[in-house]
C-alpha positions in Angstrom: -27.1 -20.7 -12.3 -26.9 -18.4 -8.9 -23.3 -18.5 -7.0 -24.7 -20.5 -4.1 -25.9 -23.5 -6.4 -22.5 -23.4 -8.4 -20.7 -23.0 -4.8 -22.9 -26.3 -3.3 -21.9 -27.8 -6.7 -18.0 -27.4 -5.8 -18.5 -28.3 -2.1 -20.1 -31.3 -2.9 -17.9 -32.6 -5.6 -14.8 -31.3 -3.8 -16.2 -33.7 -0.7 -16.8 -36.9 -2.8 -13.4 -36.8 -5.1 -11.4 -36.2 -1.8 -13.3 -38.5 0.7 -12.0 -42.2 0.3 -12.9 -44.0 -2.6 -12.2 -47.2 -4.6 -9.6 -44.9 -6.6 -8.5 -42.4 -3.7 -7.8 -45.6 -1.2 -6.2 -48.0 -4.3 -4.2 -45.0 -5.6 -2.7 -44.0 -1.6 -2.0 -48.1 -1.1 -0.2 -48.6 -4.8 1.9 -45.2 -4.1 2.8 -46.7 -0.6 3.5 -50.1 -1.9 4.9 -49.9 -5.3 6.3 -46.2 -5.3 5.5 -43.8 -8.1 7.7 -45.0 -10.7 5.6 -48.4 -10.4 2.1 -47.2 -9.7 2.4 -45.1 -12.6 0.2 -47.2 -15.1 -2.3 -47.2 -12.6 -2.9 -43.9 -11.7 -3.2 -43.1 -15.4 -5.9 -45.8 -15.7 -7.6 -44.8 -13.2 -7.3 -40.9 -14.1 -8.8 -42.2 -17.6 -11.1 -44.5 -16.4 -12.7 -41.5 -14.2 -13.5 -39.1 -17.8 -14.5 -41.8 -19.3 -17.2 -43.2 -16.6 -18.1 -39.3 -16.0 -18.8 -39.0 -19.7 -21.0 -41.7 -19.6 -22.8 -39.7 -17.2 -23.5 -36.7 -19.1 -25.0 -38.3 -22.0 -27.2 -40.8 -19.3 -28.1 -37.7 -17.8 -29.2 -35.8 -21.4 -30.8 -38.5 -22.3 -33.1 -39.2 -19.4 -33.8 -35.3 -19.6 -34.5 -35.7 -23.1 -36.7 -38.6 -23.4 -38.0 -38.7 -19.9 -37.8 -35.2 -18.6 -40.2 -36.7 -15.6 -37.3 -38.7 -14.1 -35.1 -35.8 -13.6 -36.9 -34.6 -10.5 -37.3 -38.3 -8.8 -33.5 -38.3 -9.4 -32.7 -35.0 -7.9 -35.1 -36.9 -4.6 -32.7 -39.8 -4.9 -29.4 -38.0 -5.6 -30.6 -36.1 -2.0 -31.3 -39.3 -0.5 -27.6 -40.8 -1.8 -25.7 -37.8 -0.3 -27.4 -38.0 2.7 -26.7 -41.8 3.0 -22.9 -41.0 1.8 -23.2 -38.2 5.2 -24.2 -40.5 7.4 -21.7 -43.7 6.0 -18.9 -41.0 6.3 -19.3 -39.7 9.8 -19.5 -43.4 11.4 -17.0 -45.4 9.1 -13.8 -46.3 9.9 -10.2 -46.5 8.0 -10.0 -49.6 6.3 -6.3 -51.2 6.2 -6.6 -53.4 3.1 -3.4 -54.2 1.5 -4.4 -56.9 -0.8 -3.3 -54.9 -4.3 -1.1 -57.1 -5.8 -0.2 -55.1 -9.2 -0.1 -51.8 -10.8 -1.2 -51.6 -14.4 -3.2 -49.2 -16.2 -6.1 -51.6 -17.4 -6.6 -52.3 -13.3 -7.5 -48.7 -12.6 -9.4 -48.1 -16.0 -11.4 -50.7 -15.2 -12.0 -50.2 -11.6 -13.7 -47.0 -12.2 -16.1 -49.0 -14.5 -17.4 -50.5 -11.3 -17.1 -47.8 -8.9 -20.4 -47.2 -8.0 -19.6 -43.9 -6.0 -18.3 -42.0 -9.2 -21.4 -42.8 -11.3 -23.8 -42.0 -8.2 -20.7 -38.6 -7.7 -21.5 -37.8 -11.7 -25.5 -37.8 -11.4 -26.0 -36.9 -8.7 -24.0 -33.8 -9.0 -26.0 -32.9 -12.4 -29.1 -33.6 -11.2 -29.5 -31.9 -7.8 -27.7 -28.7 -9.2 -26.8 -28.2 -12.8 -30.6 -29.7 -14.7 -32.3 -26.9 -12.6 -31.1 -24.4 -15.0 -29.9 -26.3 -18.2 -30.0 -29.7 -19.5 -27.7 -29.1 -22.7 -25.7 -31.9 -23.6 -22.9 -29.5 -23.6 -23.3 -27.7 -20.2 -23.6 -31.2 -19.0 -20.4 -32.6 -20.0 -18.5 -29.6 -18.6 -19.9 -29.8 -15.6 -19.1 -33.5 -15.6 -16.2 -32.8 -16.9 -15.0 -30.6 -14.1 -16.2 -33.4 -11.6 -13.6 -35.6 -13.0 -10.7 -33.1 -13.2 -11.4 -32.7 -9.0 -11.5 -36.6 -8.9 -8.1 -36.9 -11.1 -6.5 -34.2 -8.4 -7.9 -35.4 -5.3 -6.6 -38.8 -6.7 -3.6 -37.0 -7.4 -3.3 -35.8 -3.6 -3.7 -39.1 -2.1 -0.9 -40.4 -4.4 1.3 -37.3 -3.2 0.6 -37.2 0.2 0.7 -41.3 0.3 1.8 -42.0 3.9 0.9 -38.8 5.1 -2.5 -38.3 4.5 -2.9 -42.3 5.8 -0.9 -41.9 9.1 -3.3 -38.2 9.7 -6.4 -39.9 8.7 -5.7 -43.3 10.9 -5.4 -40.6 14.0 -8.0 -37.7 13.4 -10.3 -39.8 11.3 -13.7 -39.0 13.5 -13.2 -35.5 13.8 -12.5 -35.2 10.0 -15.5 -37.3 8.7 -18.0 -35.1 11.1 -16.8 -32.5 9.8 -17.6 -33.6 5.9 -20.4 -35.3 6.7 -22.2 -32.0 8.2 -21.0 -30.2 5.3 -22.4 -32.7 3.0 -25.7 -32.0 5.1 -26.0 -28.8 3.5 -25.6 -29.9 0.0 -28.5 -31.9 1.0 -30.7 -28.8 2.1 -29.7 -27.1 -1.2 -30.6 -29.7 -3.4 -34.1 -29.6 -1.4 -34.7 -26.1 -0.6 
């Protein structure tokens, strides 16, 4: 795999695990509600939840390559078509100040990565615009997806860190900041389709 696919590969994944998220924004809002000692359980669930859903990945991914090799290169079309739409929803959307969390447990963040669409779209998208190019081995796949979620479980990890920080410098340089991923997310997008 040439260094500018594997360096697209990291850009791209380093966008989506530190853009807000399902995870990123119920990790930050736990951590500034409940503390760390509290939030605890959750973070851990959803840490877990995220290998778990990006496993899932890997073997969906091996097994569309498998028995319908075909599909791979529509996917890498739609995959293209997903960052571009994730480009466009980050450079006009706004913070959203929903504080409606009202507990912390482990099962709540497992099982909101179940249903977080962006981390299954993150996962295959990511293997097939830039790692099925040049090997669809079940066991380059789940490395790859398994560095996807070690990025997710440290951006998640950031939010949680930073907690009112990274909110209160978001809530004022938020336009600015999403331009700036959005255009870089632009180029994943004519790297994928180059």
């Amino acid at each position: 795999m040439p260094a500018y696919v594997i360096g697209n590969f990291f850009v791209y994944s380093l966008i989506n695990a530190f853009t807000p998220g399902p995870g990123n924004i119920l990790a930050l809002n736990t951590v500034t509600n409940y503390g760390w000692k509290k939030g605890k359980p959750l973070f851990f669930g959803i840490f877990a939840g995220y290998y778990a859903v990006q496993m899932i990945c890997a073997v969906f991914v091996f097994g569309v390559s498998t028995f319908l090799p075909s599909v791979l290169s529509v996917m890498k079309y739609v995959g293209a078509a997903y960052i571009l739409w994730l480009a466009v929803h980050i450079a006009i959307s706004r913070p959203n100040g929903d504080n409606g969390e009202k507990s912390a447990s482990f099962w709540k963040g497992f099982m909101l990565q179940f249903v977080n669409v962006k981390i299954y779209l993150f996962g295959i998208t990511a293997l097939t615009g830039y790692v099925t190019n040049y090997s669809t081995a079940l066991w380059v796949l789940i490395f790859f997806e398994l560095v996807i979620a070690t990025m997710g479980t440290i951006a998640t990890s950031t939010w949680i860190g930073a907690g009112i920080a990274i909110q209160k410098f978001y809530l004022r340089h938020y336009r600015p900041v999403n331009i700036i991923l959005a255009l870089t997310l632009l180029e994943c997008v004519y790297s994928i389709l180059k």
